[in-house]
C-alpha positions, 0 to 999 in steps of 0.5 A: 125651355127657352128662357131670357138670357139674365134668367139663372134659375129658380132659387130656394127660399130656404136652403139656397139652392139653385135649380133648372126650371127645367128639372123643377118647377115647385118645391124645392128638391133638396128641402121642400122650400119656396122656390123664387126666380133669379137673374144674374142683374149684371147682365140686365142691359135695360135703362130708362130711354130703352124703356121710353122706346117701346110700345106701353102694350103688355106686361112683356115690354120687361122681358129681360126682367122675367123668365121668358122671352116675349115670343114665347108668352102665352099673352093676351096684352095684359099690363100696360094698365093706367095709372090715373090721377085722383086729386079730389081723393088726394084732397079728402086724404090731404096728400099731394096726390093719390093715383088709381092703378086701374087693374080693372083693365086687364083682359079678364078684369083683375091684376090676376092676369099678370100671374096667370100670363108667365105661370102657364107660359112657364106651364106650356113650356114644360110640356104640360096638357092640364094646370089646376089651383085652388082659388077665391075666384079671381085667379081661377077665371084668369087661369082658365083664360090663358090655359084656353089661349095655350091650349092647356085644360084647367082645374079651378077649385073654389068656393060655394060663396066665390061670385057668379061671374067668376065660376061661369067665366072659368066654364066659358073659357073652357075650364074645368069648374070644381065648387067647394062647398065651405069656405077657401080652405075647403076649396085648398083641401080639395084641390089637394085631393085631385093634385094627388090622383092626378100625377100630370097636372101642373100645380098653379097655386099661389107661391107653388109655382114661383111664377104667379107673383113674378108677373105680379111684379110687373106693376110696380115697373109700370108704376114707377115708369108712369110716375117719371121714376119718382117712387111713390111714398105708400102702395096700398094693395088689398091682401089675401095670399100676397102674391101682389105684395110680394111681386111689388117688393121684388120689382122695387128691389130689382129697379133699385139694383138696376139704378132706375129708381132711388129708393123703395115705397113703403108697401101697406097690405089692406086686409079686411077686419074679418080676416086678416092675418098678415095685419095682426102678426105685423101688429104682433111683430110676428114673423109668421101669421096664426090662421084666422079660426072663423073668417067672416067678411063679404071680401071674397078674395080676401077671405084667406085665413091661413095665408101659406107665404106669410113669412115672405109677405111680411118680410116685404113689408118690413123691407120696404118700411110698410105696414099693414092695415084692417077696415071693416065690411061696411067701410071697404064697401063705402069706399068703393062707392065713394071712389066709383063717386069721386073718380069715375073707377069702378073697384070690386069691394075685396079691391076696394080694401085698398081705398079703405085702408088708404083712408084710415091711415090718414084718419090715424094721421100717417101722411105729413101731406106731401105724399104720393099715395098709389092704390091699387084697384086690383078688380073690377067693379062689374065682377060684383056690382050686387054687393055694392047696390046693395050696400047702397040699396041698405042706406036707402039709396 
């Protein structure tokens, strides 16, 4: 497997141990943990001129900061998204400024790309022909998108209520698209099924293959970069299976350790009042979430009741001094309305969570007023323009 020189290998979250990503991709052999990247950051020669050298083209730009060399990634330019400046928002939270990172832009309109760019470059280089995963939507077509560029057969599973764009771009990629009857955890359990009849597929689910969220990281080198370095006071990222929010902590650890920034931004996970684990065990300060027993929001994305990496989404939280923050339907819809409104940026309404929660904050008086606020539109508005007409289309408009 040819990997980047920094590149030690993959690190168990539970016990330590460090193994070959040749030997093992998944769990842990020793204990059945989490297995997270690891880099020896000494050997990282990587600094700000270095940086301002290069194209702002892909995500691959911070290569000695992910497993794999450029000229080995399965990559369509994904990254490289814009970060754009929102003074009429800044003036309605009354903050300094409020930036829109516009992951809407990536090449099948969602931050998934990122993940599913290094995950089925870790899966080509391993020798694997198929690549399954259970997924709300989102992840599934991303997935289907660069296993087609590999070469690679994919195995999406998702939902009945998951959107038409999504189940018919997985098609349309080539996919191998599997609809679940119910709701995301039925989604989980069937993919489980079809993981165990078939001893050479490649598990890409969230947090099983270490490498989704290590592209996820890659925003935040973006962000920090596009803001000349000043790091941002909150990120607000809407959250289901934390992959995001996990990402994001990881790379302001690395840039912190590498000297490139001072310090770290408080990261706000933005759930949805109809399902949102990650907000009542941080308001519990519980150090694991309890599953949502009867999940209900038009969210899709964010429809994920029983989270599996809880306990590494919350410790980024607190690392980072953040927090966690629910709105209902009807407000994560308005604000995505109000942003398409003020802004021009088209947000899908499980990434317009990300606005709401930005919004209640200041309604519960958390900004001094000197604050840089980043949110994050992980999706495009496009993806689900009917629920929002119709929210519309409910107030009469």
């Amino acid at each position: 497997m040819e990997t980047t020189d920094a590149f030690v290998g993959l690190e168990c979250d539970d016990c330590g141990a460090v193994v070959d990503a040749e030997a093992g991709s998944h769990r842990c052999p020793d204990c059945a943990g989490w297995l997270e990247p690891t880099y020896d950051y000494d050997a990282i020669d990587l600094d700000r001129e270095t940086l301002a050298d290069r194209s702002f083209d892909s995500q691959w730009r911070y290569a000695e900061l992910l497993p794999f060399p450029r000229e080995a990634a399965v990559t369509t330019n994904e990254g490289a998204t814009p970060l754009v400046d929102c003074p009429q928002l800044a003036a309605e939270l009354g903050v300094d400024r409020v930036f829109v990172k516009d992951e809407s832009r990536n090449p099948t309109g969602t931050s998934k790309d990122r993940g599913a760019s290094v995950a089925v470059t870790a899966a080509a280089l391993c020798g694997a022909t198929d690549v399954a995963l259970p997924s709300t939507g989102n992840g599934g077509q991303a997935v289907a998108a660069y296993a087609g560029r590999a070469g690679l057969d994919a195995h999406a599973y998702l939902p009945s209520r998951s959107g038409f764009t999504n189940k018919a771009m997985v098609n349309v990629h080539g996919g191998d698209m599997n609809v679940v009857g119910g709701r995301f955890d039925e989604a989980v359990g069937a993919f489980e099924e079809g993981l165990a009849e078939h001893d050479d597929w490649y598990s890409l689910r969230a947090f099983e293959t270490p490498y989704r969220h290590e592209g996820a990281k890659t925003l935040f080198y973006e962000i920090a970069e596009q803001l000349e370095w000043a790091v941002p006071d909150v990120i607000a990222y809407p959250t289901g299976t934390g992959t995001g929010l996990v990402g994001l902590a990881k790379a302001a650890t690395e840039l912190e350790e590498l000297g490139l920034i001072a310090d770290l931004p408080a990261l706000y996970a933005a759930q949805v009042s109809g399902c949102a684990p990650i907000v009542e065990a941080v308001d519990d300060d519980r150090d694991e979430h309890e599953p949502v027993e009867h999940p209900d929001t038009i969210c899709g994305e964010l429809e994920i009741p029983d989270p599996a990496a809880s306990p590494r989404v919350l410790d980024a939280i607190r690392e980072t001094d953040g927090g966690a923050i629910a709105t209902d339907d009807p407000d994560v819809l308005e604000a995505a309305v109000r942003v398409a409104q003020a802004t021009g940026l088209e947000m899908s309404p499980s990434a317009a969570a990300s606005a709401s929660g930005a919004w209640e904050l200041a309604e519960r008086g958390t900004f001094d007023g000197d604050e840089t606020i980043v949110i994050v539109n992980t999706g495009s508005g496009n993806k689900e323009a009917d629920v929002l007409r119709s929210h519309l289309m409910g107030q009469g408009i």
